[in-house]
C-alpha positions as CSV (number, residue, x, y, z in Angstrom):
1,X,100.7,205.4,119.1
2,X,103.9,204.7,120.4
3,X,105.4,201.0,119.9
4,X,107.4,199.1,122.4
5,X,110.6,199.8,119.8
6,X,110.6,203.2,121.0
7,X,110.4,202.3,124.8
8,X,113.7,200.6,124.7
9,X,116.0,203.1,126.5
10,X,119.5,202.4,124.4
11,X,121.1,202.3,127.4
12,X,119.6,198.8,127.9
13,X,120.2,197.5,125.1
14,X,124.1,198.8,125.4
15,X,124.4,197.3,128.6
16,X,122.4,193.5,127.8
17,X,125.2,193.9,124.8
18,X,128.1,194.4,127.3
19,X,126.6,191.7,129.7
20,X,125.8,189.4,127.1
21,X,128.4,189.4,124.4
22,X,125.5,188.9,121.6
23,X,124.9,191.5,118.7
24,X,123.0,194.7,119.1
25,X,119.9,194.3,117.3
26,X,119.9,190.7,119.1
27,X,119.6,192.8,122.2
28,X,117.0,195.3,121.2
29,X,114.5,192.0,120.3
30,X,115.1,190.1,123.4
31,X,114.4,193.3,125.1
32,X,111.2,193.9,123.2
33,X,110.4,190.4,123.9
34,X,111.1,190.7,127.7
35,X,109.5,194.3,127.6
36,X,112.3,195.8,128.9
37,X,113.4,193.1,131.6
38,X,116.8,193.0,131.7
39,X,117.0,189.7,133.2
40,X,114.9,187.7,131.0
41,X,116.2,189.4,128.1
42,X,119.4,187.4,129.1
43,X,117.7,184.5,129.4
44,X,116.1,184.7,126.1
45,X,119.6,185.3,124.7
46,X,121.1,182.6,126.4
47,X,118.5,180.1,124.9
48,X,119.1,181.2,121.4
49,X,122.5,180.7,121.7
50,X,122.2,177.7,122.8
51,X,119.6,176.5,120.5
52,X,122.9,178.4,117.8
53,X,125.6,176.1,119.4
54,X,123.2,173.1,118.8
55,X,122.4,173.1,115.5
56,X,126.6,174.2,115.0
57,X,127.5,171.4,117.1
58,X,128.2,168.6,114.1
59,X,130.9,171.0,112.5
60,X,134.2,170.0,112.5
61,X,136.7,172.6,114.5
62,X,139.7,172.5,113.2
63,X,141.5,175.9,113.7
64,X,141.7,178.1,117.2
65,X,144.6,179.0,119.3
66,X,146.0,178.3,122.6
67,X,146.0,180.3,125.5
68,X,148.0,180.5,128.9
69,X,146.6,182.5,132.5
70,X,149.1,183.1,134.9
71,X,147.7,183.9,138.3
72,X,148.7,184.2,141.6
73,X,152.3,186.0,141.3
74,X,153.4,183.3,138.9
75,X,152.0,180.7,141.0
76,X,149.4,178.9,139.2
77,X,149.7,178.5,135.3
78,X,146.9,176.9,132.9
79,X,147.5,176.2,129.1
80,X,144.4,175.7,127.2
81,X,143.4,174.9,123.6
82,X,140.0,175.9,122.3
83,X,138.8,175.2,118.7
84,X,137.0,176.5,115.9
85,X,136.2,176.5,112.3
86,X,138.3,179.1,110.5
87,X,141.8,180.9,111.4
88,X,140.1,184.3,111.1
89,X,137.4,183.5,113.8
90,X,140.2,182.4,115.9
91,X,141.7,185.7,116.1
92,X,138.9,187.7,116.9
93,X,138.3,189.8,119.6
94,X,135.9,187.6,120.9
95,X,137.2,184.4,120.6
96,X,140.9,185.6,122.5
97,X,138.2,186.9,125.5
98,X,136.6,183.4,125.2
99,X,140.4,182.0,125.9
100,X,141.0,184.1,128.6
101,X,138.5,184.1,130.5
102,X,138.4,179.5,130.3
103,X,141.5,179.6,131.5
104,X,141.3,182.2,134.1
105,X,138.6,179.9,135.3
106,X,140.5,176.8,135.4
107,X,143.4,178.4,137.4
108,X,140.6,180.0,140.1
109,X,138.4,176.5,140.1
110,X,140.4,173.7,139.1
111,X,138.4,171.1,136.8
112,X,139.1,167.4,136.6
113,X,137.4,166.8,133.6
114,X,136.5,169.0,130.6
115,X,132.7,166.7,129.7
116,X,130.4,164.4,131.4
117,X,131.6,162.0,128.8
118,X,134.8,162.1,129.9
119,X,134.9,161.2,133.5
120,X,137.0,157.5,134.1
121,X,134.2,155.0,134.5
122,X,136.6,154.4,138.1
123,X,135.7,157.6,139.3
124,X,132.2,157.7,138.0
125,X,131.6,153.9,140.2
126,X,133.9,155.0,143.2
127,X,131.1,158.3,143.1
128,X,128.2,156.4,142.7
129,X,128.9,153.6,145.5
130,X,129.8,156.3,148.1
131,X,126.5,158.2,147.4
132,X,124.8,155.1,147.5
133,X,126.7,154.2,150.6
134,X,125.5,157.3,152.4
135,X,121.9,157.3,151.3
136,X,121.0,153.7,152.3
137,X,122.2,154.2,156.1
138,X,119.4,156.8,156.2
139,X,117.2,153.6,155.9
140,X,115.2,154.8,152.6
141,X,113.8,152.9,150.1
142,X,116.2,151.3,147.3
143,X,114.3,153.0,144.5
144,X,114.7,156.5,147.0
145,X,118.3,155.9,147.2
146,X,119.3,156.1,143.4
147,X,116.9,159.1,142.9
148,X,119.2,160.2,145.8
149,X,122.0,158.9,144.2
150,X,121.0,160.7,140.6
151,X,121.1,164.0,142.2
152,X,124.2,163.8,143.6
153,X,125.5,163.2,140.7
154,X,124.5,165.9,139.3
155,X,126.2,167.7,141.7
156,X,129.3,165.8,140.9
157,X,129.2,166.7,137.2
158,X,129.1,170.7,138.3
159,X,132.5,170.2,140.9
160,X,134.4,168.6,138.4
161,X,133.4,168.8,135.0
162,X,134.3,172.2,133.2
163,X,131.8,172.9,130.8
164,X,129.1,172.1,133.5
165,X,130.8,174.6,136.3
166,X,129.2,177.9,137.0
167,X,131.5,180.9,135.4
168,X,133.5,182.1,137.8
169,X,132.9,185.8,136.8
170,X,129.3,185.3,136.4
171,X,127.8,182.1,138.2
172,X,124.1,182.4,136.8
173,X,126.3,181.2,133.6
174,X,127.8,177.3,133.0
175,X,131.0,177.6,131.1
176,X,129.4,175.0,128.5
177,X,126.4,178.6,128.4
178,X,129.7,181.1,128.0
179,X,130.5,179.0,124.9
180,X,127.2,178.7,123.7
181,X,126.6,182.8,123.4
182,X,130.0,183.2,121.6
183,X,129.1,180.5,118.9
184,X,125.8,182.1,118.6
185,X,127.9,185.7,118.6
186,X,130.3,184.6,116.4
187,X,128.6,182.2,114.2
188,X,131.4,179.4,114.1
189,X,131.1,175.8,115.9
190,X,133.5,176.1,119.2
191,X,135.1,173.4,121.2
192,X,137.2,172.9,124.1
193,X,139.6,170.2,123.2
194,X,142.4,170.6,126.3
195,X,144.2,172.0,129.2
196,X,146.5,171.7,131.9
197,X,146.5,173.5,135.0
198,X,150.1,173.5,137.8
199,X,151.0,175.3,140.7
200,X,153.9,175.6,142.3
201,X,154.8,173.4,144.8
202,X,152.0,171.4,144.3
203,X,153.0,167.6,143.6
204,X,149.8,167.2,141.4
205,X,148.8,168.7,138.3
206,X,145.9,168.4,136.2
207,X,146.0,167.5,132.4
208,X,142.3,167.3,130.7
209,X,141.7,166.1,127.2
210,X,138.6,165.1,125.5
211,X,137.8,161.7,124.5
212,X,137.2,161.8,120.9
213,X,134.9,159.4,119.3
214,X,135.7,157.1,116.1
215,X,133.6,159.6,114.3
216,X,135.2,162.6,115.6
217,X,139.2,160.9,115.2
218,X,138.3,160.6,111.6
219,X,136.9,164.4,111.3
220,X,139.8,165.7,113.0
């Protein structure tokens, strides 16, 4: 009898590898799993490498590189740092793609922030009060209004936050997702710990940093 194993063209599983970034014989199971459905085979991949990054998410990143994206004839420039745990991860294949492609993204989209954590507790109020603003001159109820509110936040988090945007190559995929897969790929803890995006003849610029904790200051 012939097992589902065998009914995975390779094809498939070349192309989820391709698509997905993730190992070959990660491919052929979440194929077998999805019997063959490309899509959720993605989606089972994306989960276990997120469910990878979680678990590697305590470890302390101190090696990576920095990259630069030049787009636009010259006219927008991004620097970025991205961390991991060892020097030889660092210069992988892999981890230089990672690079690239964040700060391709920041040049094409233009975060504010790089985590939710991150965002001034000015801008998060100034946010909130104009949501709030809007909702309540529709005449709904106060406890309507701040579900309202919530949601639009939400929203708020995606436009400026980084690591909740959509991929600009692939929008099904957060940036904070694209991470995930290579840390489940690569098997290293990675972190995004700066950038700064400038275009020419623009008056302002945008410089992002994350805001380490006590805990983190110490570790780093």
């Amino acid at each position: 009898m012939s097992t589902v194993t065998e009914k995975i063209d390779a094809k498939l599983v070349k192309q989820l590898r391709d698509n997905s970034g993730a190992p070959m014989g990660d491919c052929l199971k979440a194929l077998q799993e999805s019997k063959g459905d490309m899509e959720q085979a993605f989606v089972i991949l994306r989960k276990r490498g997120m469910a990878s990054a979680a678990k590697k998410a305590s470890r302390s990143t101190n090696e990576g590189a920095v990259g630069t994206y030049i787009h636009a004839g010259g006219k927008i420039g991004v620097l970025l740092e991205v961390n991991c745990e060892s020097d030889f991860v660092a210069r992988t294949e892999d981890f230089q793609e990672l690079l690239k492609d964040i700060a391709m993204h920041i040049a094409a989209v233009d975060p504010r922030y790089i985590r939710k954590e991150d965002v001034t507790a000015e801008d998060l109020e100034r946010e909130k009060e104009i949501y709030r603003a809007q909702a309540a001159a529709t005449g709904k109820p106060a406890p309507v209004v701040e579900k309202i509110v919530e949601g639009k936040m939400s929203k708020f988090y995606e436009e400026v936050c980084l690591l909740e945007q959509p991929f600009i190559k692939e929008q099904s995929v957060a940036i904070k997702d694209l991470i995930a897969t290579k840390v489940g790929k690569l098997g290293e803890n990675i972190t995004l710990r700066r950038f700064a995006r400038f275009k020419v003849g623009d008056p302002n610029w945008t410089v992002a940093q994350v805001k380490l904790s006590e805990t983190e200051e110490a570790a780093s």
